[in-house]
C-alpha positions as CSV (number, residue, x, y, z in Angstrom):
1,X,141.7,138.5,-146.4
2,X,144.0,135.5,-145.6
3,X,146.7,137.6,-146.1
4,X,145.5,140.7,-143.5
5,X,144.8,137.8,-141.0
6,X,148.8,136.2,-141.3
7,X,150.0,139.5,-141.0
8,X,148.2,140.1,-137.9
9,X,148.6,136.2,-136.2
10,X,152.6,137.7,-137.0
11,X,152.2,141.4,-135.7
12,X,150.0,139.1,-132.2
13,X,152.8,136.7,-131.6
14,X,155.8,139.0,-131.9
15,X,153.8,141.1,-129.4
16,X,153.7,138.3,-127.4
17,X,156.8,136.7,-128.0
18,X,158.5,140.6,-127.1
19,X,156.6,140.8,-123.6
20,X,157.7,137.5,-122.5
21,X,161.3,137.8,-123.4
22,X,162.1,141.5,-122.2
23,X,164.5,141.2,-119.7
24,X,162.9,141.8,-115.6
25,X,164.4,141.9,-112.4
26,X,164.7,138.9,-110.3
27,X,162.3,140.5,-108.0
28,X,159.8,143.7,-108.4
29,X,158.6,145.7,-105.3
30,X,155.9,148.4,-105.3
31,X,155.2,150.2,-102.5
32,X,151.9,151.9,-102.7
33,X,150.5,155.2,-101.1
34,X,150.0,154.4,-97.1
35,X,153.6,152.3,-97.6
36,X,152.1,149.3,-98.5
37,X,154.4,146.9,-100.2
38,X,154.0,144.3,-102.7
39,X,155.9,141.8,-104.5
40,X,155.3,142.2,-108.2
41,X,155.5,138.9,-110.4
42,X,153.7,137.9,-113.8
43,X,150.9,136.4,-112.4
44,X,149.7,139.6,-110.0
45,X,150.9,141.0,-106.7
46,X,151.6,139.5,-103.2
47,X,152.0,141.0,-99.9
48,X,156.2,141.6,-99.1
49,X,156.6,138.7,-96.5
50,X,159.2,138.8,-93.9
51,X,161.5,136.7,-95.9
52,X,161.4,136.9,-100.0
53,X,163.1,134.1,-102.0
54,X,164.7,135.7,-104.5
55,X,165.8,132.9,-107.9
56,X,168.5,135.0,-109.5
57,X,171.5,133.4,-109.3
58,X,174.2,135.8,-109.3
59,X,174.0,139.3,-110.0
60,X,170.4,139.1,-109.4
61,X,168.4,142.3,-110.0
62,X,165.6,144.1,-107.3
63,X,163.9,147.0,-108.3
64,X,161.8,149.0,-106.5
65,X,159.2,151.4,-107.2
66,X,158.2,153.5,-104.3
67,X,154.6,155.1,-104.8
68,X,154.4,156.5,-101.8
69,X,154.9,160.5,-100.2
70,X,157.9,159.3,-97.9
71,X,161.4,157.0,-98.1
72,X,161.6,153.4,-97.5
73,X,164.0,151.3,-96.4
74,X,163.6,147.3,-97.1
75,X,166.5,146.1,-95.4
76,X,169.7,146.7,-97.4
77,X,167.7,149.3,-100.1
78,X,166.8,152.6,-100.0
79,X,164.1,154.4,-102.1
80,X,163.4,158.1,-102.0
81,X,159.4,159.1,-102.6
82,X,158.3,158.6,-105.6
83,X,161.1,157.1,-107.5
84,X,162.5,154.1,-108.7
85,X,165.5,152.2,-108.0
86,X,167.2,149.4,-108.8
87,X,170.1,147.2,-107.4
88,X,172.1,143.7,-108.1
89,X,172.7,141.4,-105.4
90,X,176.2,140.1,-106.7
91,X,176.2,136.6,-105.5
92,X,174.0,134.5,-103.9
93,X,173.8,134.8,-100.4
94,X,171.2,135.8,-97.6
95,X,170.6,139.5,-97.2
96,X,168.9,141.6,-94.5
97,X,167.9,144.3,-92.6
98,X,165.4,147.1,-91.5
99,X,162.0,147.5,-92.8
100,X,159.8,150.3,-93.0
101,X,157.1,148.1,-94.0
102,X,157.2,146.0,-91.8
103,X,156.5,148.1,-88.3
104,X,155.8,145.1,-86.4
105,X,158.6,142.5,-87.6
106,X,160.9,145.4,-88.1
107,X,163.0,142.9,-90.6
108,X,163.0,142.3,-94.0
109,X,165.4,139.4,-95.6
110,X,166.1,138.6,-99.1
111,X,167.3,134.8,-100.2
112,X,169.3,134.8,-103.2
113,X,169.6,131.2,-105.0
């Protein structure tokens, strides 16, 4: 018994340990049906704001998945309907451009630290 409950406290906490460490992007979009989009993190989702603060250093890493049945632009990326993409930001820097998210600001920027 003791030793079918070690193996499985191991088998829990490699689990664990393996979901933690896998390597994400700096930042994680999703852009849902309707052309919602969303800011992705551990925690749960936010609305995209105007300006995202992105901590990745350089070389920083967006990826985008785009749920919905037409292409987005978020100011310097394109993503086709349904597919995923993702880019690196090579240094830090401030990035922007159009939005087809945001109708109303039009904008999108992207701060790199």
């Amino acid at each position: 018994m003791r030793r079918a409950l070690a193996i499985l406290l191991v088998a829990v906490a490699t689990t664990l340990a393996a979901w933690w460490l896998i390597p994400r992007p700096a930042l994680a979009i999703e852009i849902d049906e309707g052309g919602q989009a969303w800011v992705r993190s551990r925690t749960g989702r936010t609305p995209l704001p105007d300006t995202v603060h992105v901590d990745g250093q350089r070389n920083a890493r967006v990826r985008i998945e785009n749920a919905d049945a037409k292409l987005h632009r978020l100011g310097l990326f394109v993503v086709a309907a349904g597919e995923t993409a993702e880019y690196t930001l090579p240094r830090p820097g401030t990035y922007s451009g159009v939005c087809s998210t945001h109708a109303s600001a039009g904008a999108v920027t992207y701060v790199v630290r």
